[in-house]
C-alpha positions as YAML, in Angstrom:
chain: A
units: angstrom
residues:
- id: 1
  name: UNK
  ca: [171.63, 151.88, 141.14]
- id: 2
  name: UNK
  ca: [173.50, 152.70, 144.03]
- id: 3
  name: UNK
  ca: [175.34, 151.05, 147.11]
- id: 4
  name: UNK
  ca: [173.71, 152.68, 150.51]
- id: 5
  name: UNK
  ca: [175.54, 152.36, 153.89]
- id: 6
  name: UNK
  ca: [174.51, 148.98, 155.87]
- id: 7
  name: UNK
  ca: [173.68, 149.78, 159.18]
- id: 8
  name: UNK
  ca: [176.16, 147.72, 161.84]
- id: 9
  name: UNK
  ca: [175.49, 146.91, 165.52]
- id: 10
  name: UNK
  ca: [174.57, 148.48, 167.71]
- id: 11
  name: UNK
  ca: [173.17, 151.14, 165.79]
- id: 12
  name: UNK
  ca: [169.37, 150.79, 167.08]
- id: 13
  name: UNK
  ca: [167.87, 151.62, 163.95]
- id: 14
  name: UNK
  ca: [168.66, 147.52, 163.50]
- id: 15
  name: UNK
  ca: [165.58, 147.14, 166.27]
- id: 16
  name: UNK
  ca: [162.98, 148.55, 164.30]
- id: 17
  name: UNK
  ca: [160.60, 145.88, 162.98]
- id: 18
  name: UNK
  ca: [159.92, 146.32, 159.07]
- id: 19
  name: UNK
  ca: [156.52, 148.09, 158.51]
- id: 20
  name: UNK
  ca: [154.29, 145.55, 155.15]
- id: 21
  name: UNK
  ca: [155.12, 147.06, 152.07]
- id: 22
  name: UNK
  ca: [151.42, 148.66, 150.22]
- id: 23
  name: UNK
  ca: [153.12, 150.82, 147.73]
- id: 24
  name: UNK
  ca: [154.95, 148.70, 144.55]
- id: 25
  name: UNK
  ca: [155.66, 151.45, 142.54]
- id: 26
  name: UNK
  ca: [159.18, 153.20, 141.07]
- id: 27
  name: UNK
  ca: [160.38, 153.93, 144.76]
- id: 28
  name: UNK
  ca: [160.63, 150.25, 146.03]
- id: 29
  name: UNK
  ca: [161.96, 149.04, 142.79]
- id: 30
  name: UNK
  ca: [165.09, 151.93, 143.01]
- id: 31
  name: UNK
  ca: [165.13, 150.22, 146.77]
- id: 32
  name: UNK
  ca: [165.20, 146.52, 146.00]
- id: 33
  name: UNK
  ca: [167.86, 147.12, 143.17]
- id: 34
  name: UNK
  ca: [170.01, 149.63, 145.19]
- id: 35
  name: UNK
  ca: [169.72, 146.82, 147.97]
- id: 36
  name: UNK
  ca: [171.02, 144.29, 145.62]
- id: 37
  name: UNK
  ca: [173.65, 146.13, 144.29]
- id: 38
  name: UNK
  ca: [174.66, 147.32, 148.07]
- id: 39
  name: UNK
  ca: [174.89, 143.45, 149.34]
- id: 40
  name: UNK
  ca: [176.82, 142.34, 145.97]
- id: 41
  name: UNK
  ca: [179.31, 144.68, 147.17]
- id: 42
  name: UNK
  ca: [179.50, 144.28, 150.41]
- id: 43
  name: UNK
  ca: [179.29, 140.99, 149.41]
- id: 44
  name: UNK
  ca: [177.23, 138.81, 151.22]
- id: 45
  name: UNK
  ca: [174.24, 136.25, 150.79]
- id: 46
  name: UNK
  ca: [171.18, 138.58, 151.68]
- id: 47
  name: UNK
  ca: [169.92, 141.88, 152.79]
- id: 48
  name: UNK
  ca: [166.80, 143.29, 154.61]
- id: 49
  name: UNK
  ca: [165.95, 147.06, 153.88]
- id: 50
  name: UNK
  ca: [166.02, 147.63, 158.16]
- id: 51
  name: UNK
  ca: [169.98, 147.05, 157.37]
- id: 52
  name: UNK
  ca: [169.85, 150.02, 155.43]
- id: 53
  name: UNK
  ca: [167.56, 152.13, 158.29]
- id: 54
  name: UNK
  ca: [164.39, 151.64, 155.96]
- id: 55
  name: UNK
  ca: [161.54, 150.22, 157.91]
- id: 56
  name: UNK
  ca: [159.63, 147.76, 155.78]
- id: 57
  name: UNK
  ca: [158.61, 143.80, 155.22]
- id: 58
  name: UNK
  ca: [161.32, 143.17, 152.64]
- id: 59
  name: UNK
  ca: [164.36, 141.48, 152.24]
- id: 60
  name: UNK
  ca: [167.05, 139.88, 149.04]
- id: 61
  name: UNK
  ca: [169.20, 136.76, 149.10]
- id: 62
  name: UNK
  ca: [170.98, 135.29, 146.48]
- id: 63
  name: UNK
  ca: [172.75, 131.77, 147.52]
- id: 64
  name: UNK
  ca: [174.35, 131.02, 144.68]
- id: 65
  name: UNK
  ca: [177.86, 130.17, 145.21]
- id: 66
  name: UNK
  ca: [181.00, 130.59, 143.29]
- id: 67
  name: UNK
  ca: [182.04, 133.36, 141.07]
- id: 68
  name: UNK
  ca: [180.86, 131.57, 137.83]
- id: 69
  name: UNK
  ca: [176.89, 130.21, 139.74]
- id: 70
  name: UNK
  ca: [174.54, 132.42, 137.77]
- id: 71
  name: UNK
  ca: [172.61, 134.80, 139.74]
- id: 72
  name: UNK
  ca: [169.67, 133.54, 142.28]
- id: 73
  name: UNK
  ca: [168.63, 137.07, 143.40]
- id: 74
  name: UNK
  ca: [165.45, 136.58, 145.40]
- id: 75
  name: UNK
  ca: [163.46, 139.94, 146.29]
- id: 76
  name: UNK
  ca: [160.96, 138.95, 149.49]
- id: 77
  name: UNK
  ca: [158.59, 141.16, 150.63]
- id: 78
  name: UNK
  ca: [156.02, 141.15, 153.38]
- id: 79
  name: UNK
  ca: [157.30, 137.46, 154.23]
- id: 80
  name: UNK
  ca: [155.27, 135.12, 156.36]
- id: 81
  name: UNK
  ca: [157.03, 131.95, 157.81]
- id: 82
  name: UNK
  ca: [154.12, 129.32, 157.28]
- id: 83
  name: UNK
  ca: [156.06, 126.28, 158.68]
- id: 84
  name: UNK
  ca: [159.66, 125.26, 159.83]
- id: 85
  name: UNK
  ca: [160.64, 121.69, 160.80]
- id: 86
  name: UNK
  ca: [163.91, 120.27, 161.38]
- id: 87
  name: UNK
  ca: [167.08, 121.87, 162.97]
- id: 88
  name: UNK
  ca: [170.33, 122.85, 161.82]
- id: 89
  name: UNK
  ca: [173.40, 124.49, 163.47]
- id: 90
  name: UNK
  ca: [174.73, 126.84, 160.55]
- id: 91
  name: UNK
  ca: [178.30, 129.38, 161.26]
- id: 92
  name: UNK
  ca: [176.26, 132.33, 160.03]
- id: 93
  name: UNK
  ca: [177.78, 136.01, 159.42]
- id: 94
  name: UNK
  ca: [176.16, 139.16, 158.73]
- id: 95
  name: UNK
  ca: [176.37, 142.53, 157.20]
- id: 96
  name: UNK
  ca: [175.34, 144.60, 160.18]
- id: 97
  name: UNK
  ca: [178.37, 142.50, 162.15]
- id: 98
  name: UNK
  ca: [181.09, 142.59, 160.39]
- id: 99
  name: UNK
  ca: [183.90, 140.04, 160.67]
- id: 100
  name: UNK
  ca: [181.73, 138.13, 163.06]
- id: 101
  name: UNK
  ca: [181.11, 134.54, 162.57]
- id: 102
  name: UNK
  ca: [178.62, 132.62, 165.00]
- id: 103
  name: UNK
  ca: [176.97, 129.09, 164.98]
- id: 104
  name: UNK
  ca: [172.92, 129.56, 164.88]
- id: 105
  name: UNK
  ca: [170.35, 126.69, 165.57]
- id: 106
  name: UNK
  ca: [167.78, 127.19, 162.90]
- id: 107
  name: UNK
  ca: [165.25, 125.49, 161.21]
- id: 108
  name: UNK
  ca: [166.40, 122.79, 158.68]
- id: 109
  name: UNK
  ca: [163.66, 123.52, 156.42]
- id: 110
  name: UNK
  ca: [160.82, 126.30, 155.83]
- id: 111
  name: UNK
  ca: [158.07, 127.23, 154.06]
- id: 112
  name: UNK
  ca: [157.43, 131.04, 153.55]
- id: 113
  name: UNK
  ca: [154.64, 133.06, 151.65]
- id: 114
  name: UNK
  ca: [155.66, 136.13, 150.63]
- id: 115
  name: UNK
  ca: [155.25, 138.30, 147.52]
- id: 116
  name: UNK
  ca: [157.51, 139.76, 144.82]
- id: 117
  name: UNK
  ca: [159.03, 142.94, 144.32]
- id: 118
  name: UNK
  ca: [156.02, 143.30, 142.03]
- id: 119
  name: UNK
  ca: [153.59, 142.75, 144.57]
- id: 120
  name: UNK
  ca: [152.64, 138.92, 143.18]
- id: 121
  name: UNK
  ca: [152.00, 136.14, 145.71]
- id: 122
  name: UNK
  ca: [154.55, 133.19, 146.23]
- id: 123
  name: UNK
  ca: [154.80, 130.67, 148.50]
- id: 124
  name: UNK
  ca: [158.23, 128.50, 148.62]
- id: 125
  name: UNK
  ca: [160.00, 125.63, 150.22]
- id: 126
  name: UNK
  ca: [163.29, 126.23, 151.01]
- id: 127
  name: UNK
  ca: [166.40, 123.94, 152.84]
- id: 128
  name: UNK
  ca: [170.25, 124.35, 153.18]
- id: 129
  name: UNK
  ca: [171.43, 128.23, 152.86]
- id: 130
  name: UNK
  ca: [168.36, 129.42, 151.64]
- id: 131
  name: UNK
  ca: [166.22, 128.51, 154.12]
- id: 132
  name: UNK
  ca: [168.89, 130.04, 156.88]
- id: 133
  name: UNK
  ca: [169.17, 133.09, 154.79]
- id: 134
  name: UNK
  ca: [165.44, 133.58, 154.70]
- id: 135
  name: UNK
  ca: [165.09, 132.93, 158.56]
- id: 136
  name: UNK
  ca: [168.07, 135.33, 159.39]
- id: 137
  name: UNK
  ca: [167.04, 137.68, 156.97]
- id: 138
  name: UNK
  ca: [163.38, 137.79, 158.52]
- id: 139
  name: UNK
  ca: [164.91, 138.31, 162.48]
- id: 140
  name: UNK
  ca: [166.12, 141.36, 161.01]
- id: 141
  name: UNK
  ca: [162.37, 142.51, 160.28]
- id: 142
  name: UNK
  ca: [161.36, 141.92, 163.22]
- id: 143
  name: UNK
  ca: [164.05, 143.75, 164.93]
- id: 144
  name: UNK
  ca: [165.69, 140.26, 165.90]
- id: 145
  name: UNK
  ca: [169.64, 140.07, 165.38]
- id: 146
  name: UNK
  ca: [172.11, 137.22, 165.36]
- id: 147
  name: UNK
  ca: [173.53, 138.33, 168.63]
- id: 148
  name: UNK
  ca: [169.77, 137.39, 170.17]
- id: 149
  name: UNK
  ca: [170.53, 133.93, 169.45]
- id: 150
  name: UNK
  ca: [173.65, 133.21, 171.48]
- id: 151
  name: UNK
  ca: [174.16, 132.44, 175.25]
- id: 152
  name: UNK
  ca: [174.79, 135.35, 177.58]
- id: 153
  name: UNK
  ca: [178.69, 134.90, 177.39]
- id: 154
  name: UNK
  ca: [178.43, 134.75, 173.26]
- id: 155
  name: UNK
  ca: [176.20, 137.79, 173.31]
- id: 156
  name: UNK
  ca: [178.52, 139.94, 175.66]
- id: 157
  name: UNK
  ca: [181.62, 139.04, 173.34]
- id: 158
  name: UNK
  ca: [179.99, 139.93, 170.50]
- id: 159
  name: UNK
  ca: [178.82, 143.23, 172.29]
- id: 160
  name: UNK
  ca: [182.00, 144.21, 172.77]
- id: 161
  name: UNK
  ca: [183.98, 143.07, 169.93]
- id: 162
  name: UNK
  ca: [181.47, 145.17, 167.87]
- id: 163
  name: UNK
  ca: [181.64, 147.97, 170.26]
- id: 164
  name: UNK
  ca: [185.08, 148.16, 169.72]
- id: 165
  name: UNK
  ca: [185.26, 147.87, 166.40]
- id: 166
  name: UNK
  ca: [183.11, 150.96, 166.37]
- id: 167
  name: UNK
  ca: [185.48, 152.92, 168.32]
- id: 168
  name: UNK
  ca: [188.52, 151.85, 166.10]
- id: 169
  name: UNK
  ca: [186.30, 152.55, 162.83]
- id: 170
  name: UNK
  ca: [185.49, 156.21, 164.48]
- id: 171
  name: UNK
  ca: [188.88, 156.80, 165.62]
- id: 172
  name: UNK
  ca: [190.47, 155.84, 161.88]
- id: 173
  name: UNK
  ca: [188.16, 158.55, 160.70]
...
């Protein structure tokens, strides 16, 4: 296993949309474990492989909270939102913006077909962080960001607060 470089805004690989996954073989299992062990790191609560610059349908999230929860790794791939219902405003974060914290109106609850990182059928019901980590984690394979969901004065502060985080990051080098 090994930890891969996230991608962070505005790097425009992030706008690709995911491609479906057809091939389940030794490849996308060295991705969906690399991916795991790249967002324990990092850390955060989930990961699509477009974070990494890989365009395909698939995405991890692992909710569980506090350093003793046992492990909820979920591996999603070619996800499908069936239904959402419900709305929730949730301070969400992500990898590809880092330090950022924004509130995000979301669906309180969704359902989701999808399949596992073994290519088997699922369909689940998900609330609280799991069902915002599965929406935000989708945007990103569609090419959809956090920044997309905030008002033009929340998007252009974000802009450049990443932007110039950038330029510091570059500079340090």
């Amino acid at each position: 296993m090994a930890i891969r470089p996230i991608l962070h805004y505005p790097d425009k690989r992030l706008r690709i949309p995911g491609e479906p996954v057809t091939d389940f073989g030794p490849e996308l299992q060295t991705l969906v474990d690399d991916m795991a062990e790249t967002m324990y790191a990092a850390p955060g609560v989930g990961l699509a492989a477009t974070q990494l610059g890989i365009a395909k349908r698939l995405f991890i999230v692992d909710t569980a909270t506090g350093a003793d929860a046992p492990s909820d790794l979920r591996v999603v791939v070619n996800p499908v939102i069936l239904d959402g219902e419900g709305e929730v405003v949730f301070d969400e974060g992500c990898l590809s913006f880092p330090g950022a914290r924004e509130e995000i109106k979301r669906h309180a609850v969704v359902r989701v077909r999808a399949q596992d990182r073994h290519g088997a059928t699922f369909e689940v019901e998900a609330d609280g962080l799991l069902a915002i980590a599965i929406q935000h984690e989708n945007d990103h394979l569609d090419g959809k960001l956090m920044i997309d969901k905030l008002g033009v004065l929340g998007r252009r502060l974000l802009h450049r607060s990443m932007v110039k985080r950038q330029s510091a990051e570059a500079t340090a080098r």
